[in-house]
C-alpha positions in Angstrom: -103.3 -237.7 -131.7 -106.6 -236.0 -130.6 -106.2 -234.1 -127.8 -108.9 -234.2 -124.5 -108.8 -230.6 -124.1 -112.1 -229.1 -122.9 -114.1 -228.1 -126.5 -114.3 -224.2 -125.4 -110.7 -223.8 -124.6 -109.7 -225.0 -128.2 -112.6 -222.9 -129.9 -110.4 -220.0 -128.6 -107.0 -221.4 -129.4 -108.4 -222.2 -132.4 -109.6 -219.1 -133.5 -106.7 -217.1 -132.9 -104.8 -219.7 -134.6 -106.9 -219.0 -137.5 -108.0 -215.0 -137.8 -104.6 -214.2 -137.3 -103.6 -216.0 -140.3 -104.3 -213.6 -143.4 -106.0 -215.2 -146.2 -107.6 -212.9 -148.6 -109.7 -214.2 -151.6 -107.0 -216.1 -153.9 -104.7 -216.2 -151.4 -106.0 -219.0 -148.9 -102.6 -221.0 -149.2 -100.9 -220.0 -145.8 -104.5 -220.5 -144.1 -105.1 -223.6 -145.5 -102.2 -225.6 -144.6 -102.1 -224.1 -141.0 -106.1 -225.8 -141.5 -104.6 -229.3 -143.2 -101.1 -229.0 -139.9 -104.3 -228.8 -137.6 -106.2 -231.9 -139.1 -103.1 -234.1 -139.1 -102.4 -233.1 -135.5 -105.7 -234.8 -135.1 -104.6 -238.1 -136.9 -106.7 -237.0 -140.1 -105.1 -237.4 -143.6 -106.4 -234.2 -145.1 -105.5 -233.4 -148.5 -105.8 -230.1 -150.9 -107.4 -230.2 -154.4 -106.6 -228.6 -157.5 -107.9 -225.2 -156.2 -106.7 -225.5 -152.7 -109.3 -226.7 -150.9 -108.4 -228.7 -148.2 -110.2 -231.7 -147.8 -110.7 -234.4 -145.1 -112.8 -237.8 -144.8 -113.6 -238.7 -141.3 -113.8 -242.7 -140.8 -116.9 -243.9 -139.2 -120.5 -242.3 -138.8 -123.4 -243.6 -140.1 -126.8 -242.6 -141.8 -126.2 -239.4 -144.5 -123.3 -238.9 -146.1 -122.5 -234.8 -145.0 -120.2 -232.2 -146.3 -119.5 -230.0 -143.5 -117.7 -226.7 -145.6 -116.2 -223.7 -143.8 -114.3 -221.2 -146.3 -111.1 -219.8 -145.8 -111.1 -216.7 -147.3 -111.9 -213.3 -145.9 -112.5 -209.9 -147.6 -109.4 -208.4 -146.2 -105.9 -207.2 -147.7 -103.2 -209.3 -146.6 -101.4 -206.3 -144.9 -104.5 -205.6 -142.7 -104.0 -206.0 -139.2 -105.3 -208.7 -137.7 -105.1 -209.8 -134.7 -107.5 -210.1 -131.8 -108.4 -207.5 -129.2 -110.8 -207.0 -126.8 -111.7 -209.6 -123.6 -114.6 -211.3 -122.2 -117.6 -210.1 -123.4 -116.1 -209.2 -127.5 -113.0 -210.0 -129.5 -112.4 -207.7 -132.4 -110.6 -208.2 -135.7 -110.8 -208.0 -139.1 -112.7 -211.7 -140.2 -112.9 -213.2 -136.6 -116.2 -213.8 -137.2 -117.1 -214.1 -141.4 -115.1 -217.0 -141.0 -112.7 -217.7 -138.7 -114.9 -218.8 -136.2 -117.1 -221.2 -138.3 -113.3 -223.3 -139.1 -112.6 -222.9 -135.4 -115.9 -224.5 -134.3 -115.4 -227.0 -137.1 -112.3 -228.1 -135.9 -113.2 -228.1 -132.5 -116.0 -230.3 -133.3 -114.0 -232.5 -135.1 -111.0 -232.9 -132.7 -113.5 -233.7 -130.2 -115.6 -236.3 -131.3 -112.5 -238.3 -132.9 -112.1 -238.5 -129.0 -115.3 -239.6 -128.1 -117.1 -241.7 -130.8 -119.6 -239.2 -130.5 -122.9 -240.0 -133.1 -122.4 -238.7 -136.3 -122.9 -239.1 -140.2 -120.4 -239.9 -142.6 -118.8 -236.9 -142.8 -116.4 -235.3 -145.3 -114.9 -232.3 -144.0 -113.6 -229.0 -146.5 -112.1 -225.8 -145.9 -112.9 -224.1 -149.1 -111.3 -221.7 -150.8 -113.0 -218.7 -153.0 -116.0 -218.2 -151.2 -115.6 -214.0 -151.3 -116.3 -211.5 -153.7 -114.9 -212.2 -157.4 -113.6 -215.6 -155.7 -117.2 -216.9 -156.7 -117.4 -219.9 -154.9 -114.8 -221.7 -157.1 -113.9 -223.8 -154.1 -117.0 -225.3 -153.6 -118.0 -225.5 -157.1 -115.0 -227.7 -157.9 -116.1 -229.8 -154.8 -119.1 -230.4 -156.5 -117.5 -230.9 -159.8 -115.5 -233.4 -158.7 -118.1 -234.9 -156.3 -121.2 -235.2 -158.3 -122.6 -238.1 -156.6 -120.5 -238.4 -153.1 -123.4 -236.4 -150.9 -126.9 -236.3 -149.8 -126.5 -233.2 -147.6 -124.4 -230.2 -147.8 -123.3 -227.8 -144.7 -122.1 -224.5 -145.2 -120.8 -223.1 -141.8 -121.2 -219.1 -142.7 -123.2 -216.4 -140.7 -124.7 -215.7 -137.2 -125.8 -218.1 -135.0 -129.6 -219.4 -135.3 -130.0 -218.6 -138.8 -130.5 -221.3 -141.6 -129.7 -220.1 -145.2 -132.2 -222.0 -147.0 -132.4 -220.4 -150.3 -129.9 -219.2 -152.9 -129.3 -215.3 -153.4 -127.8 -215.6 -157.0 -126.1 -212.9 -158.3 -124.0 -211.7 -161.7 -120.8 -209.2 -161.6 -119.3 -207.2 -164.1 -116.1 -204.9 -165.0 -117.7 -202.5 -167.2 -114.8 -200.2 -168.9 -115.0 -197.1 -171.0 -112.2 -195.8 -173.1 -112.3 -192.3 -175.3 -110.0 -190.6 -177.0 -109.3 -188.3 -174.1 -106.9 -185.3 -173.9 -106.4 -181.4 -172.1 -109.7 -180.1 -170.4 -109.4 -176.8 -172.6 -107.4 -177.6 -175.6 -109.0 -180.4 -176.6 -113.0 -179.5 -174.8 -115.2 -181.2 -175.5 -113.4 -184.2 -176.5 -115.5 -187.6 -175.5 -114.4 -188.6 -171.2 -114.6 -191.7 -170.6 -115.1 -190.5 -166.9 -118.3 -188.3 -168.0 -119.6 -191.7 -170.0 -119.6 -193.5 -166.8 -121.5 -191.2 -164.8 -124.3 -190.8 -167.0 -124.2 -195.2 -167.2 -124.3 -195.2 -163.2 -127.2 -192.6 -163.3 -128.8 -194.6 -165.5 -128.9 -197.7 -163.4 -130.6 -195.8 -161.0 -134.2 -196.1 -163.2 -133.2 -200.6 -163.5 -136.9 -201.9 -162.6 -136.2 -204.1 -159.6 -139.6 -206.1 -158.6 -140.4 -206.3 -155.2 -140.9 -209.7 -155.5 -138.8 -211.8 -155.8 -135.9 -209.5 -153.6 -133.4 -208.5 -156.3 -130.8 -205.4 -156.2 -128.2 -203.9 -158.1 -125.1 -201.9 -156.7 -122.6 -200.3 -158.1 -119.5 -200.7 -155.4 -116.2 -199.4 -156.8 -115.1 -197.2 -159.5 -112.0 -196.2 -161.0 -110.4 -193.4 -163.5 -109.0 -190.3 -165.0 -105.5 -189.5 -164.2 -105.9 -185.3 -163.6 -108.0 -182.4 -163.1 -107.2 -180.8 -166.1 -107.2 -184.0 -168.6 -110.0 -185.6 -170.4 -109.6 -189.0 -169.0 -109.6 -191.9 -171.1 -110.6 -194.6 -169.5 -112.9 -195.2 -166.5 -114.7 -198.3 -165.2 -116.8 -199.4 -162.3 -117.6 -202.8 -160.6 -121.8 -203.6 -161.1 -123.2 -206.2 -158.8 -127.0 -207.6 -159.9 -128.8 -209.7 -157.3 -132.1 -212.1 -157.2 -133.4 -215.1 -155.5 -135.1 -216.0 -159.0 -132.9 -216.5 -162.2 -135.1 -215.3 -164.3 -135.3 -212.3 -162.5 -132.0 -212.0 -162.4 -131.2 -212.2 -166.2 -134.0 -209.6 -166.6 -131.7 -207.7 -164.6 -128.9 -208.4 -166.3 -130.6 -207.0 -169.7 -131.7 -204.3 -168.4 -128.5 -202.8 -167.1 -125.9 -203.7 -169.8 -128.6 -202.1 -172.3 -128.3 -198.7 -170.1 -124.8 -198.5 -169.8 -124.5 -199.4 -173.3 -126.4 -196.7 -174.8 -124.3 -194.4 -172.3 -121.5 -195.3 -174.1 -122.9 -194.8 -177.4 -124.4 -191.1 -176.5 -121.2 -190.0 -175.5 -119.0 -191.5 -178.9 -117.0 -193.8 -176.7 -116.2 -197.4 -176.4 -117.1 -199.6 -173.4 -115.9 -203.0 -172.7 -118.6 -205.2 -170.4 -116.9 -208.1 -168.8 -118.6 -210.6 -166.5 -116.9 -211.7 -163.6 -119.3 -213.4 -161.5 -121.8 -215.6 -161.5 -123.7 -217.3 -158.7 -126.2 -219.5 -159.0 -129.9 -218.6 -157.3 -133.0 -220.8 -156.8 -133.7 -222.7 -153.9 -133.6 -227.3 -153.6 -135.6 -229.7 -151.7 -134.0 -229.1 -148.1 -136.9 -228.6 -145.7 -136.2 -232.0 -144.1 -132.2 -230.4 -143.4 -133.7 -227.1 -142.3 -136.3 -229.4 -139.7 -133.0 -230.9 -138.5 -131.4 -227.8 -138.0 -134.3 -226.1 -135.9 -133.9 -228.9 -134.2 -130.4 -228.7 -133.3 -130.8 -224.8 -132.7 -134.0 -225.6 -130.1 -131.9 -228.3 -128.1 -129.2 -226.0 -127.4 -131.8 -222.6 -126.6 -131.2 -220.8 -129.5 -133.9 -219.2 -131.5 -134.0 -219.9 -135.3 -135.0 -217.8 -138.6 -134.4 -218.7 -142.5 -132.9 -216.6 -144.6 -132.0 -215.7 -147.7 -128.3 -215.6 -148.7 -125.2 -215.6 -151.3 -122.9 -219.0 -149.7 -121.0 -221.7 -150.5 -124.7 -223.9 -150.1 -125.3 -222.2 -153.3 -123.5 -224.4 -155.2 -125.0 -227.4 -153.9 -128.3 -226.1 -154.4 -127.3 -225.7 -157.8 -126.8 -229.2 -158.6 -130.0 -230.6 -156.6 -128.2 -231.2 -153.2 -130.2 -230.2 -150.1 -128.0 -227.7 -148.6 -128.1 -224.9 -145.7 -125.5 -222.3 -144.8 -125.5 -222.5 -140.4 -123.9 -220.2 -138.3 -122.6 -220.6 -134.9 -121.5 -217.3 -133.5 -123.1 -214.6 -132.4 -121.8 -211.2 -133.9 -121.6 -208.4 -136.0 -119.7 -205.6 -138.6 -118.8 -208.4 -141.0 -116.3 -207.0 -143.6 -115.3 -204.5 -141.7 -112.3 -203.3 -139.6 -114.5 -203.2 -136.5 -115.5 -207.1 -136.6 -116.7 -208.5 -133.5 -118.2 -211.8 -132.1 -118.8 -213.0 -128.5 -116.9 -215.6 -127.4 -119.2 -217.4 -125.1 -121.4 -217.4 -128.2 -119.0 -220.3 -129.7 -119.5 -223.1 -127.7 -123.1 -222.1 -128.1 -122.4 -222.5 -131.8 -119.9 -225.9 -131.5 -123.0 -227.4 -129.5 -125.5 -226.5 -132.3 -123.2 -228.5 -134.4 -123.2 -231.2 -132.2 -126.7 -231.6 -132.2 -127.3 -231.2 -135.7 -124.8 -233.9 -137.0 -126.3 -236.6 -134.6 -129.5 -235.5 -136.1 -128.3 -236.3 -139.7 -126.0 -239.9 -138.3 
């Protein structure tokens, strides 16, 4: 049964609970049935989907019909250390905050109000899975597979508190490889590298035209190859990371870049393989009347507010022409980091903002 404990006592039980559970992109399984053991404890009948997500209808409410979504996955290895340090003023650990504490305020919120009837929509909680890197929202994408038609309001709990994700930062990711014939850096110089292929590609993207309008980027953030100083290598590959709030931007972008790296590979005689392994959606829905309800909500409980621009799980509702935000509700910072921090007094801040904004949607 629900227990009466006070709200900001069970944030913090709650949190540790959850950040010192590991569960890196694709491997949310341990995290999510600690979630689904918590949400029975609470006389809830969660369930997990096909992908894992674990998923939860809450009886009652009235007005909208909400999904309240707060990802399980963090950025971090499984063997990364982490659990919580620090004391009063910060807590540190590796995804305390990016989003550990958005579940913990969730739960909190929702273990509290099955106690008091407080006002709320019809609510549909999920902790989703995939939200991180190449996991590319799969989670809530099959959410919104599944649930075409179940929702007139999506809210992502990601990021700091007072800022609204309105809009959609969609982005494309690719494993570009190149493979050459390789072989000893004097007997066989100057033999076609793979390594040297890739270098002239990444210089290449440097000269992508990015506009300054909309915001768009590229990044090139990992690559990989050669096997010793004195061998031609023979393969090589990096990770390439394309970004815009418009999607026609964005396959501009695209274009651009896989022409440059091609003709890289061609200049040097070598063969590259491009495979895409991400794609987000951009663009932006018809959600002013959510973000107005979440100022709102943010004012009440004395917390400025700002829109912003981001890459979430409210992307996929966007997508499909559901008015969706991304909210946070902790104050923090160093996301993806070892050094992760967030103030704890910040959380009840955040579980309040909550409050407030789901009587606003009831």
């Amino acid at each position: 049964m629900p227990t009466t404990t006070r709200p900001t006592t069970r944030l913090l039980e709650f949190l540790k609970l959850i950040c010192e559970t590991p569960a890196p992109t694709f491997e949310e399984e341990v995290r999510g049935e600690l979630v689904a053991k918590l949400l029975r404890d609470m006389g809830l009948k969660p369930f997990t989907d096909a992908v894992g997500n674990v998923i939860a209808e809450i009886s009652g409410g009235t007005g909208q019909r909400v999904l309240v979504a707060a990802h399980l996955d963090t950025v971090f290895p499984k063997e990364t250390n982490v659990k919580i340090k620090g004391g009063n003023q910060k807590l540190f650990a590796p995804g305390i905050g990016d989003n550990s504490a958005s579940l913990a305020v969730m739960l909190a919120y929702l273990e509290h109000t099955l106690v008091t009837n407080e006002t709320r929509p019809r609510l549909t909680f999920a902790a989703t899975v995939g939200e991180e890197g190449l996991g590319d929202l799969r989670g809530m994408r099959e959410l919104m597979r599944t649930h075409p038609s179940s929702f007139d309001a999506v809210v992502a709990l990601d990021g700091h508190l007072g800022t609204i994700v309105d809009k959609a930062v969609g982005s494309k990711r690719f494993e570009v490889t190149f493979t050459a014939k390789g072989g000893h850096s004097w007997g066989d110089f100057p033999s076609p590298s793979a390594i040297h292929a890739l270098g002239d590609a990444i210089h290449a993207l440097n000269h992508v035209v990015v506009p300054k309008e909309p915001r768009s980027s590229y990044n090139v953030g990992e690559i990989r190859g050669g096997t010793s100083v004195n061998a031609i290598a023979q393969e090589a590959s990096f990770n390439l990371d394309l970004r815009s709030l418009d999607t026609k931007v964005l396959e501009g972008l695209e274009q651009d870049a896989l022409r440059r790296i091609r003709r890289a590979a061609r200049e040097h005689s070598v063969e590259v393989r491009i495979e895409q392994v991400g794609n987000r959606p951009a663009g932006k829905c018809d959600n002013a009347w959510l973000v107005a309800l979440a100022k709102e909500a943010l004012q009440v409980v004395n917390v400025l507010s700002k829109t912003a621009a981001s890459s979430t799980d409210a992307n996929a509702a966007m997508a499909v022409g559901i008015p969706a935000i991304a909210f946070g509700v902790y104050h923090g910072g160093d996301a993806h980091r070892l050094s992760e921090w967030l103030e704890p007094d910040s959380l009840q801040t955040g579980y309040r903002s909550l409050v407030e904004l789901m009587k606003r949607l009831a």
